[in-house]
N, C-alpha and C positions, 0 to 999 in steps of 0.2 A: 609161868609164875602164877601160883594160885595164890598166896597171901605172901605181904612186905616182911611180914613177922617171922618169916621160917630163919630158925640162928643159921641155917646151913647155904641161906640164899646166894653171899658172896661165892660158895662154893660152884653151887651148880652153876648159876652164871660162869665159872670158869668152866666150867666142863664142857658147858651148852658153845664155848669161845665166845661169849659175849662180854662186857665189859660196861660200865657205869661212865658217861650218864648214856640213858638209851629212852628210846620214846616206846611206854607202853601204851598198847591199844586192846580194846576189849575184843571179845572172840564175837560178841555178838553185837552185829551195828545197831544202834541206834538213830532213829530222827524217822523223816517222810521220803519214800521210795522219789517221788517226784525232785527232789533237792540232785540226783546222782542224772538226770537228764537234761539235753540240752535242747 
């Protein structure tokens, strides 16, 4: 999913077999490396 705005998004989402609601996550993380160690 690149933009909420695309008219054809219900679409691909059906193609993709994915379905509403769904949790999106960005491709690129954000925050401090340190946060993901224990």
């Amino acid at each position: 999913v690149d933009t909420f705005d695309d008219p054809d998004l219900g679409e691909k989402l059906s193609d993709a077999k994915m379905c509403l609601p769904a949790i999106i996550k960005p491709q690129i993380a954000c925050g401090v490396s340190h946060a993901h160690s224990m």
